[in-house]
N, C-alpha and C positions, 0 to 999 in steps of 0.2 A: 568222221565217226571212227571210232575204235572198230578195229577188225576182229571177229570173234565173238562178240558180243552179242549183235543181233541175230534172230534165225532170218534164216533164208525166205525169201516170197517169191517161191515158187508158179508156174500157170498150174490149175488145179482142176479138176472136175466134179461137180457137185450133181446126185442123179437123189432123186423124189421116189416116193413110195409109189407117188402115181405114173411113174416111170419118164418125168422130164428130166432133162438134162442141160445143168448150165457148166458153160465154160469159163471161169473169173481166177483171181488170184490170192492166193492162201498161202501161211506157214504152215498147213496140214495139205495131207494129200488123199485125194479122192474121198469126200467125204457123202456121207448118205445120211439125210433128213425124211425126216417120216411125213412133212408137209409143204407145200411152197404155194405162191401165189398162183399158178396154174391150177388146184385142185383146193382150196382152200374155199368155205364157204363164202367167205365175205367180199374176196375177190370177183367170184363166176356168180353171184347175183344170187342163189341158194340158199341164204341167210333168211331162217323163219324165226322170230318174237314169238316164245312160246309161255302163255301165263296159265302156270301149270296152278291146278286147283285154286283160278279164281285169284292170287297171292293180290294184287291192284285193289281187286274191288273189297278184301278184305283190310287191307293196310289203309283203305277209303271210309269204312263203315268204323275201323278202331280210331282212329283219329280225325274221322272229320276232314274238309276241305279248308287251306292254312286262310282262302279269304272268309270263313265264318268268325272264325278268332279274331283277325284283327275288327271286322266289324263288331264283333262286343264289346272292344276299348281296350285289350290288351294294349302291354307295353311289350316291346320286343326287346330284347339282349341288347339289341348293341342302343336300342335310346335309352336306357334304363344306363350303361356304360356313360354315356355322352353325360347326361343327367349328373353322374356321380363324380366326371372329372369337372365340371363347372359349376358342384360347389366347392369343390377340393379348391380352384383357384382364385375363387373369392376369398 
């Protein structure tokens, strides 16, 4: 490798809003992140599904369940596709 060229990778220190601390290795130095896997909902089990004003049962009532449709006989996109390349080949 050419000398000069690349930055340096440095050890470095990375410190969390919730006050962890990791030790790893960076071209920046001492850097601070506002979240990490120690404080992070998704990680610590904290993670609530919130269906604010109902949005499911209403996107359920506007559209129907997708097996009522096919049970009236609809065609779906991609057979209605298949359909149109096999008479193109004929």
């Amino acid at each position: 490798m050419k000398s000069g060229k690349h930055p340096e990778y440095n050890p470095t220190t990375i410190i969390c809003a919730c006050g962890a601390v990791y030790q790893t290795r960076s071209t920046r130095d001492n850097l601070k992140i506002g979240i990490c896997s120690a404080c992070h909902p998704f990680f610590t089990g904290e993670q609530k599904f919130i269906d604010t004003a109902g949005r499911v049962e209403k996107f359920s009532r506007r559209y129907g369940s997708v097996h009522a449709t096919r049970a009236q006989g609809t065609v779906s996109a991609t057979q209605a596709q298949a359909s149109k390349l096999a008479t193109k080949k004929r």
